[in-house]
C-alpha positions as CSV (number, residue, x, y, z in Angstrom):
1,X,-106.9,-23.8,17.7
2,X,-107.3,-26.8,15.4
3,X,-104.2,-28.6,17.5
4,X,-106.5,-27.9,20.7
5,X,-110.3,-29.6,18.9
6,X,-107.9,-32.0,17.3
7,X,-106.5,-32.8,20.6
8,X,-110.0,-33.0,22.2
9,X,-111.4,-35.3,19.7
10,X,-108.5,-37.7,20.3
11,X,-109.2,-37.6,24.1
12,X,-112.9,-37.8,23.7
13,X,-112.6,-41.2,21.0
14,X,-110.2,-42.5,23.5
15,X,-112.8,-42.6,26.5
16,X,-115.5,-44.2,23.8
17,X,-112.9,-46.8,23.6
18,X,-111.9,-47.1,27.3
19,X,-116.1,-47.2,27.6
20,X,-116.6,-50.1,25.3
21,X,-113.7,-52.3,26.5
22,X,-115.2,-51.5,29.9
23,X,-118.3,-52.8,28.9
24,X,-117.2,-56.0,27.1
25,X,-115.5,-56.5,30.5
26,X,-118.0,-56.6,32.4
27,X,-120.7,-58.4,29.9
28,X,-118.3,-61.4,30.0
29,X,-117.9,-61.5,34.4
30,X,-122.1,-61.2,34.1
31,X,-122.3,-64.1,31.0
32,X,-119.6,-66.6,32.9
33,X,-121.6,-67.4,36.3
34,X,-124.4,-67.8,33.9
35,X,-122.5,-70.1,31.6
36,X,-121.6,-72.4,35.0
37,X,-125.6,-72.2,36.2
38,X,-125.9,-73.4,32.6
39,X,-123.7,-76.4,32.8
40,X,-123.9,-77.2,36.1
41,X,-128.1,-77.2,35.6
42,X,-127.3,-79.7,32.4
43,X,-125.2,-82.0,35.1
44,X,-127.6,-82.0,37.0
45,X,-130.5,-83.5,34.6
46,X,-128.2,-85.9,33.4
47,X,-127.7,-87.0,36.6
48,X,-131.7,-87.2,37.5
49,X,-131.9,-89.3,34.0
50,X,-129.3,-91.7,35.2
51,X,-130.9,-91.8,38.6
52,X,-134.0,-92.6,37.3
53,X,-133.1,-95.2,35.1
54,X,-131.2,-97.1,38.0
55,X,-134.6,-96.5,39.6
56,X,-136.4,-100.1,38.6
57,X,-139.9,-101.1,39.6
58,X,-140.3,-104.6,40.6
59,X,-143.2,-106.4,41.7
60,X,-143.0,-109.5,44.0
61,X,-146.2,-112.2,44.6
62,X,-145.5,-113.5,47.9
63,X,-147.3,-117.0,48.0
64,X,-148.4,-116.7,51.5
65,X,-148.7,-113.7,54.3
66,X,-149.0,-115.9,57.5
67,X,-145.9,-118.8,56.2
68,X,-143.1,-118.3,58.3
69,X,-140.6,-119.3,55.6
70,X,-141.8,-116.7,53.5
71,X,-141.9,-114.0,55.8
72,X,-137.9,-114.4,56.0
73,X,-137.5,-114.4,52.4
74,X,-140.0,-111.7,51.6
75,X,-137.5,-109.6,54.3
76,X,-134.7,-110.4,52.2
77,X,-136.5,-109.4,48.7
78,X,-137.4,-106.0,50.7
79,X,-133.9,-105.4,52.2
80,X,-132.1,-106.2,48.9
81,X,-134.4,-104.3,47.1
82,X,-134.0,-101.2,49.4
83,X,-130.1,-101.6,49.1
84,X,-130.1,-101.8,45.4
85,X,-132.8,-98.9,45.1
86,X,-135.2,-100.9,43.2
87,X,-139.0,-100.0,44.3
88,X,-141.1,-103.3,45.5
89,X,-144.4,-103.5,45.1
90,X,-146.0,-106.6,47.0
91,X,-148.7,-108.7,46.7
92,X,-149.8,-112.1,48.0
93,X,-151.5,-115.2,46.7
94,X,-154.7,-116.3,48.1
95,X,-154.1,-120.3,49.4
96,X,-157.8,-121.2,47.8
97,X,-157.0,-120.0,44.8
98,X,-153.0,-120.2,43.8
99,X,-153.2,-120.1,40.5
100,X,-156.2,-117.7,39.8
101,X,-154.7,-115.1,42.3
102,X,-151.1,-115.1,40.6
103,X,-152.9,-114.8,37.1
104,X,-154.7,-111.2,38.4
105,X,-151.7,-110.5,40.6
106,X,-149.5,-110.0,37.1
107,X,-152.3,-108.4,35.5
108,X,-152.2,-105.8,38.1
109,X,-147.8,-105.6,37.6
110,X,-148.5,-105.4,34.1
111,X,-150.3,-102.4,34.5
112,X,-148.0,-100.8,37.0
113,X,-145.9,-100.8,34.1
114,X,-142.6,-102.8,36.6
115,X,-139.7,-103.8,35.0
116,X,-139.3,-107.4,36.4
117,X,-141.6,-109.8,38.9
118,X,-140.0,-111.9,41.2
119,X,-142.3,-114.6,42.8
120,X,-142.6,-117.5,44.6
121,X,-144.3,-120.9,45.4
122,X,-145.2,-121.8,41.5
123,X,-145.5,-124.7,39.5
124,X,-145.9,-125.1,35.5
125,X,-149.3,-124.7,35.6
126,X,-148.9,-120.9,36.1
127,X,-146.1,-120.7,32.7
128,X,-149.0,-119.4,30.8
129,X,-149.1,-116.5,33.2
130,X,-145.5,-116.0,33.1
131,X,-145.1,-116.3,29.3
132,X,-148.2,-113.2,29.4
133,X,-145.6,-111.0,31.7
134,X,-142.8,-111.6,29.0
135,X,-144.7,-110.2,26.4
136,X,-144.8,-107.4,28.1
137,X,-141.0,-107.2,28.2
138,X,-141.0,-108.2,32.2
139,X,-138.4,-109.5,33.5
140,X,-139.0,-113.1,35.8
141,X,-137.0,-114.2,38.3
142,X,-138.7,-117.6,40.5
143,X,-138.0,-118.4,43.8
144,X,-138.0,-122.5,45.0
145,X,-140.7,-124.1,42.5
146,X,-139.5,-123.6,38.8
147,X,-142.8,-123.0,36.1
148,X,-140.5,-124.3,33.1
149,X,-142.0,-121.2,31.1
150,X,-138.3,-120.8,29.5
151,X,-136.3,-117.0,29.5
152,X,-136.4,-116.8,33.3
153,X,-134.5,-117.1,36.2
154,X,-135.0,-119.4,38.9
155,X,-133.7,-119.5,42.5
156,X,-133.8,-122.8,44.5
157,X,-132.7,-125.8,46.4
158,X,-132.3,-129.2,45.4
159,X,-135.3,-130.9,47.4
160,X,-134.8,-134.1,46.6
161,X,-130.9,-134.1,47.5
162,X,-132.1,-132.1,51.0
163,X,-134.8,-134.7,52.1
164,X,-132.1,-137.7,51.1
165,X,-129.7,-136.2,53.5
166,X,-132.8,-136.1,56.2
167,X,-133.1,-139.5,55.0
168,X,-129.8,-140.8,55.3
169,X,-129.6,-138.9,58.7
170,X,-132.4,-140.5,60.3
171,X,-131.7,-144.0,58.9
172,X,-128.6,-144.1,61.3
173,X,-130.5,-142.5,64.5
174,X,-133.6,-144.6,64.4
175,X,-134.8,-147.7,65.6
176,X,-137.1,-150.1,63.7
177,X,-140.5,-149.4,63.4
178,X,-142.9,-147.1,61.9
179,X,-142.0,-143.6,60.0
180,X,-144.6,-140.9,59.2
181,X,-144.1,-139.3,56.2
182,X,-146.2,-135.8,56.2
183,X,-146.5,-134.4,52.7
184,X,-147.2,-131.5,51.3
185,X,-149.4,-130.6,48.2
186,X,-148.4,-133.4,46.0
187,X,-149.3,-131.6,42.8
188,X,-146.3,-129.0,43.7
189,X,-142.6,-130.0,42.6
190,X,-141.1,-129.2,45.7
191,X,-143.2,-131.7,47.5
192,X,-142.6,-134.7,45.5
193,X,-139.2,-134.1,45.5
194,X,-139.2,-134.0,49.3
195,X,-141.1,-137.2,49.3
196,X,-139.4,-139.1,47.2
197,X,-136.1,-137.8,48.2
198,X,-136.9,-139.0,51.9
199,X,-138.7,-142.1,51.4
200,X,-136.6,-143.4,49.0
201,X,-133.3,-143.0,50.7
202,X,-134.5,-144.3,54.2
203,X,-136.2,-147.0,52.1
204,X,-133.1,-148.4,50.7
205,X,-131.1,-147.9,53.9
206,X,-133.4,-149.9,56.2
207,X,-135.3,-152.7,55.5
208,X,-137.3,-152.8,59.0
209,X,-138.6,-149.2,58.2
210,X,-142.4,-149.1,57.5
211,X,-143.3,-145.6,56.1
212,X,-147.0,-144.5,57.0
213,X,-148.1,-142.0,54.3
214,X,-149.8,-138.4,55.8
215,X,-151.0,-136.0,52.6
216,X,-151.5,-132.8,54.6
217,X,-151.6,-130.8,51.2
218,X,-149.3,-128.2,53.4
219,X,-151.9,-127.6,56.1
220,X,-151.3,-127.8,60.0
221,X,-154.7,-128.8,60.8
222,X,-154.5,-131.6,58.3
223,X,-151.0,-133.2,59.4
224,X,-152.2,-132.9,63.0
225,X,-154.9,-134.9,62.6
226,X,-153.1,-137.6,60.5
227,X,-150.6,-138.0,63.1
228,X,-153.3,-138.5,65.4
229,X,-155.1,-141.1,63.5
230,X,-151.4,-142.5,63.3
231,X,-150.8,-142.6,67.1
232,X,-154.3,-144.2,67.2
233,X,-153.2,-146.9,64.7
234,X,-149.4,-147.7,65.1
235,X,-148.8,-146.2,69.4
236,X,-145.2,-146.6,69.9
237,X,-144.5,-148.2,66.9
238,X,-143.7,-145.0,65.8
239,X,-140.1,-144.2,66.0
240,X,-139.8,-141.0,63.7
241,X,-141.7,-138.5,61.4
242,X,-140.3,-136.7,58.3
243,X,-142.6,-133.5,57.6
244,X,-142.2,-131.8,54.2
245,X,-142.5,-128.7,55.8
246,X,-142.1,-127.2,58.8
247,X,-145.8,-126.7,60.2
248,X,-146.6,-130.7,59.9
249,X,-143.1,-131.2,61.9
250,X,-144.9,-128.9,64.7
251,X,-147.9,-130.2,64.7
252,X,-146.8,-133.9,64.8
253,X,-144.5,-132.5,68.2
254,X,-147.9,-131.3,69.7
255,X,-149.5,-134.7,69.1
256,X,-146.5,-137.0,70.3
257,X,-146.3,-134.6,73.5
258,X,-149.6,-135.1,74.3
259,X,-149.7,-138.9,73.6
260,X,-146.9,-139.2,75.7
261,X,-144.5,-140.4,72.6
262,X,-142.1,-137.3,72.4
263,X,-139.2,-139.2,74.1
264,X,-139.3,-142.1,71.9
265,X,-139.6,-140.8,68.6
266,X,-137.6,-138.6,66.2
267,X,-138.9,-135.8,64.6
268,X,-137.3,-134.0,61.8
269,X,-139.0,-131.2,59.3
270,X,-138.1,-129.2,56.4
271,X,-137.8,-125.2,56.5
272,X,-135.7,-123.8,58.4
273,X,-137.9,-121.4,60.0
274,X,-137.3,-119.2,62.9
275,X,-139.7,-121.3,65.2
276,X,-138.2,-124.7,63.7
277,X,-134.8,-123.3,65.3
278,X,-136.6,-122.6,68.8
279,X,-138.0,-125.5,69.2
280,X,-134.5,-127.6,68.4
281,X,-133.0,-125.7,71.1
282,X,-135.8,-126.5,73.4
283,X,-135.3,-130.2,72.4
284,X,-138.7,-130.3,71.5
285,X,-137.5,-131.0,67.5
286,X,-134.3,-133.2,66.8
287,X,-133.7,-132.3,63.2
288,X,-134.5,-129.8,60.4
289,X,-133.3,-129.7,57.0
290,X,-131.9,-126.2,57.1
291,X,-132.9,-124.2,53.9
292,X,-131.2,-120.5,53.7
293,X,-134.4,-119.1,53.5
294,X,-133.3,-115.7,53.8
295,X,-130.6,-115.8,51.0
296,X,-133.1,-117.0,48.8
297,X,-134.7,-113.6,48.6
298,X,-131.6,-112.2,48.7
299,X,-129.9,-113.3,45.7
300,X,-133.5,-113.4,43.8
301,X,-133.6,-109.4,43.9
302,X,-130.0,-109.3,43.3
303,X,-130.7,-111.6,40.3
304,X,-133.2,-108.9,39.3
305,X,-131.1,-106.2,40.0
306,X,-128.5,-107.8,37.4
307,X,-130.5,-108.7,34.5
308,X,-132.3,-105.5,34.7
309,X,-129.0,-103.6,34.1
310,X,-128.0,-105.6,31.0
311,X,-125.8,-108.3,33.4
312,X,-125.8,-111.5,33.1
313,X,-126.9,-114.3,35.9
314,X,-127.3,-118.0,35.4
315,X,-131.2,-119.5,34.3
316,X,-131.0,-121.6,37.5
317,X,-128.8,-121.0,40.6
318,X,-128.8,-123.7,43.7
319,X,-128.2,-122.9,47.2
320,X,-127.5,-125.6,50.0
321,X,-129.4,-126.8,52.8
322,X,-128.1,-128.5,55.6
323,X,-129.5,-130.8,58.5
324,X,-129.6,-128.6,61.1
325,X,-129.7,-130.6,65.3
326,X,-128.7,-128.8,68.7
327,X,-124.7,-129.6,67.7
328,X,-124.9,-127.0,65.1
329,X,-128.7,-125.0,65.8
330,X,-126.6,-121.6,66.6
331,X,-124.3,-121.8,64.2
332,X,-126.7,-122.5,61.2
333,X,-129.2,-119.5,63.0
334,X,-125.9,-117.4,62.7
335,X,-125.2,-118.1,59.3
336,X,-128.7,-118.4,57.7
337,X,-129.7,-114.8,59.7
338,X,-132.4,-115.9,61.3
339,X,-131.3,-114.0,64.8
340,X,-134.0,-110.9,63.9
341,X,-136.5,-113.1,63.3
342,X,-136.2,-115.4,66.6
343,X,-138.8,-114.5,69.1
């Protein structure tokens, strides 16, 4: 009888024992998938983390909605930006008041908090503006005009090394007689250096050269009227014009075409804008100094994009222009990008 409960006892702790293992079993298939949610839930926050530290915010001050030039390099800021995931915020300058509108544009960026501001069209007078952003750990990156505020990047093209080329160019296709120099804002860098570069160089090439002075101060309606009043003054004396921008070199062809001058003088402008390009082909336009206005914006955000991930990028990086006539029009509207932007 004991041998028998002995027996029974032995059978019965076996089963608690079988029971238990069974148990432990089965607690660790239920703990593992829980374990892998675990880690796989931790991969998964790192991974937002890093995802939203490579997402930067980035706020660009375009100097002017309506400029054709700028529209092609605010389409290269947006499609760089978009490539490199960086969020753009945009606003624009208002042309009465440059200065004053970029001071409240990067008091608005400042409180959006961005990470960098990329911006163009300045001059020094807006460093103390720029100097405010930094202080505020912002990143700067300029397009064309530098401010000289110091710990920034700027973007550009030589200007005065562009309009000597124009000037060297025209020198050998023109006649002697009277040249129209239209001029831009002539408080702005960019537009001295055109002048200068260009009046200067044709200058010292040809001695039977007479340069008539326009100050447009960038506006259409302005150089229009000057090259009217210039027409009125000099008639066919007037064997070329050199615009510092693109919009006087338009308006001076509508006012030779309806003197009746276009065939007898040369026209030549400074952009590089879609409309520029047109009109070469048309032959309304016999020259343009070629700026790469849409790699401009392109290597300004990836600028950004590199300082804001601890690269670094040189303070001042120069592209080329290039005088652009209807031997190489398709070629440079090939390799500048223009093609989306032609109407």
């Amino acid at each position: 009888m004991k041998t028998k409960i002995l027996a029974l006892l032995m059978v019965i702790a076996a089963l608690i024992s079988l029971t238990a293992c069974s148990e432990k079993s089965n607690n660790n298939i239920t703990d593992n998938p829980s374990a892998e949610s675990n880690v796989g839930s931790t991969d998964e926050a790192n991974n937002t983390v890093k995802d939203e530290q490579k997402a930067f915010k980035v706020g660009f001050v375009c100097p002017e909605a309506t400029n054709e030039g700028w529209q092609v390099t605010a389409a290269a800021i947006e499609d760089t930006a978009k490539e490199l995931n960086i969020e753009i915020s945009k606003l624009y300058l208002d042309p009465s008041d440059y200065e004053g509108s970029f001071a409240l544009a990067v008091d608005t960026f400042i409180q959006q908090k961005v990470d960098a501001i990329i911006y163009g069209g300045a001059d020094e007078s807006y460093a103390a503006t720029v100097h405010k952003a930094q202080e505020e750990g912002i990143k700067c990156v300029e397009i064309d005009n530098p401010t000289n505020a110091g710990n920034l990047w700027n973007i550009t093209v030589d200007s005065y090394a562009a309009a000597a080329v124009a000037g060297e160019w025209m020198a050998k296709e023109l006649d002697a007689g009277v040249v129209l120099m239209i001029n831009g804002d002539m408080a702005r860098t960019n537009a001295q250096q055109r002048h200068d570069g260009f009046v200067e160089t044709i200058t010292n090439l040809r001695s039977d050269i007479e340069i008539h002075e326009i100050y447009a101060n960038w506006d259409s309606t302005t150089a229009l009227a000057g090259v009217e009043d210039a027409i009125t003054q000099y008639g066919n004396r007037i064997v070329g014009v050199f615009s510092a921008w693109d919009g006087g070199a338009l308006a001076a062809v509508s006012a030779l075409e309806v003197a009746g001058l276009s065939d007898n003088v040369i026209v030549c402008g400074f952009d590089g804008t879609p409309t520029s390009m047109t009109y070469i082909r048309e032959g309304k336009l016999q020259a343009e100094v070629g700026q790469p206005l849409y790699e401009l914006g392109k290597v300004g955000m990836q600028t950004v994009n590199t300082v804001l991930t601890g690269g670094e990028a040189e303070e001042k990086t120069v592209v080329g222009c290039s005088i652009v006539t209807a031997e190489n029009v398709e070629e440079f509207i090939e390799s500048a990008g223009l093609e989306r932007f032609m109407n």
